[in-house]
C-alpha positions in Angstrom: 0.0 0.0 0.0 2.6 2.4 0.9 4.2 1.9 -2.4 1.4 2.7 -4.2 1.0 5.8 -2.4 4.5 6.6 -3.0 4.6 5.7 -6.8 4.0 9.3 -8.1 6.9 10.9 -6.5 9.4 7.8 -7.0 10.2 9.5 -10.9 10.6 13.0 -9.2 14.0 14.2 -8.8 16.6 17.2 -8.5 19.5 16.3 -10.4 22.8 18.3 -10.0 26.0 18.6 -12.3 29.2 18.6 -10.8 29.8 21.5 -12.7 27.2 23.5 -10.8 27.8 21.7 -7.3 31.8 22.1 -7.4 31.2 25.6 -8.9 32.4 28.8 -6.3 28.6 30.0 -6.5 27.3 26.8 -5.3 30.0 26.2 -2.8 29.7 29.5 -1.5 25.7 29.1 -0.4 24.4 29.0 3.0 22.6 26.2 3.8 19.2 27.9 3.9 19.8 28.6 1.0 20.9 25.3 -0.8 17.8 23.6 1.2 15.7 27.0 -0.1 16.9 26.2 -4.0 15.5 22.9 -3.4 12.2 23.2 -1.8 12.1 25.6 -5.0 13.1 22.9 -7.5 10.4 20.8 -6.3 7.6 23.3 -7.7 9.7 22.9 -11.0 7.6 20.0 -13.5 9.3 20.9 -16.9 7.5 23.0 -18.6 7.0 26.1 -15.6 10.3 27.6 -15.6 9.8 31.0 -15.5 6.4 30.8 -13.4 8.2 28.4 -10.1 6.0 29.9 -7.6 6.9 29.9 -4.0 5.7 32.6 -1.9 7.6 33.5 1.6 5.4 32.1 3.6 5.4 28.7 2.5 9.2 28.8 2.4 9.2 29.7 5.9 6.8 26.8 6.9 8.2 24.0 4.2 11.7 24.3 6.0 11.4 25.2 9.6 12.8 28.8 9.0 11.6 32.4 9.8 10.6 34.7 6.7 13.6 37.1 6.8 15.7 34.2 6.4 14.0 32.7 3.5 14.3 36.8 2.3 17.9 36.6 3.0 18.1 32.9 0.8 16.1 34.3 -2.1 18.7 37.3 -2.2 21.6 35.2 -1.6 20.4 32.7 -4.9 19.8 35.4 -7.1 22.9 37.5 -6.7 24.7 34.2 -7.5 23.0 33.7 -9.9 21.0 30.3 -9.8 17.4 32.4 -9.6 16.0 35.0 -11.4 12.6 37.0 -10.4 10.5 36.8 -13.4 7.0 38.3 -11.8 6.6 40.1 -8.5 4.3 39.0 -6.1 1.9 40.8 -4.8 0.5 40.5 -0.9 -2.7 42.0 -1.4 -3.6 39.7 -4.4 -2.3 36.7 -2.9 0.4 36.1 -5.3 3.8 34.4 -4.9 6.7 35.4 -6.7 7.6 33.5 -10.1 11.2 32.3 -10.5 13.2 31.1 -12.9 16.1 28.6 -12.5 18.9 29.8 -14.6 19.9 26.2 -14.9 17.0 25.0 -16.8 15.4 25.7 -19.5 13.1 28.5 -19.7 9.3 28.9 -20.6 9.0 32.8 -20.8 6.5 34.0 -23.0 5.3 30.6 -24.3 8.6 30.2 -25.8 11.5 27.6 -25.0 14.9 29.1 -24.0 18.4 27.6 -23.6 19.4 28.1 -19.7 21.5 31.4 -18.7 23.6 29.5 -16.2 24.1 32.6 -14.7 26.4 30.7 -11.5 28.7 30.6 -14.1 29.3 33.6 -13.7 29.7 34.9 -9.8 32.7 34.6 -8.1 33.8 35.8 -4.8 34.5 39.4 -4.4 37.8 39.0 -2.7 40.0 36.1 -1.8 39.8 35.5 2.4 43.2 34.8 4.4 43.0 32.6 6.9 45.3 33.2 9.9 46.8 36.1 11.5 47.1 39.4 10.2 50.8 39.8 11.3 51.7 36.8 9.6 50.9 37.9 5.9 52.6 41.4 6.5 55.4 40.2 8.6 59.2 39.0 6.7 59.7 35.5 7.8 62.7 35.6 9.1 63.3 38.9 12.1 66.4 41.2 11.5 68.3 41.0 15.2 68.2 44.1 17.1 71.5 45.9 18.4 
């Protein structure tokens, strides 16, 4: 029985390249924002790309996590490019946002598009040194003092 039940999502799945997982972009993400990108992903069929709803709210209660955070996510996804706000929501009308994953295919205005790949693109602003300040700047080897 529970197979049965199960059946319908057994063909759903996210699949990743190692080209987008290794990439700085994707290696860079917070982790509410790699679980965000996925909740996301499973409002993706195929064909919607360019109309992936998912409003706020039900990001917040999907994964366990308070609104400004799933604000902070979306943000964080589309200045590294793997989403792209197609439509604004609106509050008042009761409309989520519609996305676009930029490593799909796209379905804007009824017609197919190649993906942007956009993480492609992003890299870190500026490389981060690990370890003491005084160790970069300082010679390695200390002239004696007379």
């Amino acid at each position: 029985m529970t197979k049965m039940r199960n059946k319908g999502m057994e063909g759903q799945y996210a699949p990743l390249s190692y080209a987008l997982l290794k990439s700085p972009a994707w290696r860079s993400l917070s982790g509410n924002a790699v679980r965000l990108f996925l909740e996301l992903h499973t409002r993706y069929h195929g064909t919607n790309n360019g109309s992936v709803r998912l409003s706020f709210e039900e990001a917040s209660k999907a994964l366990g996590i308070g609104k400004a955070t799933v604000q902070r996510a979306f943000k964080e996804l589309q200045a590294k490019g793997f989403l792209v706000l197609v439509n604004e929501g609106n509050w008042y009308n009761r409309r989520a946002h519609e996305w676009r994953i930029t490593y799909k295919p796209g379905n804007e205005g009824g017609r197919r598009q190649t993906p942007t790949n956009d993480w492609r693109r992003w890299q870190p602003s500026k490389k981060t040194y690990r370890g003491s300040r005084s160790e970069r700047d300082a010679p390695s080897v200390v002239p004696p003092q007379n």
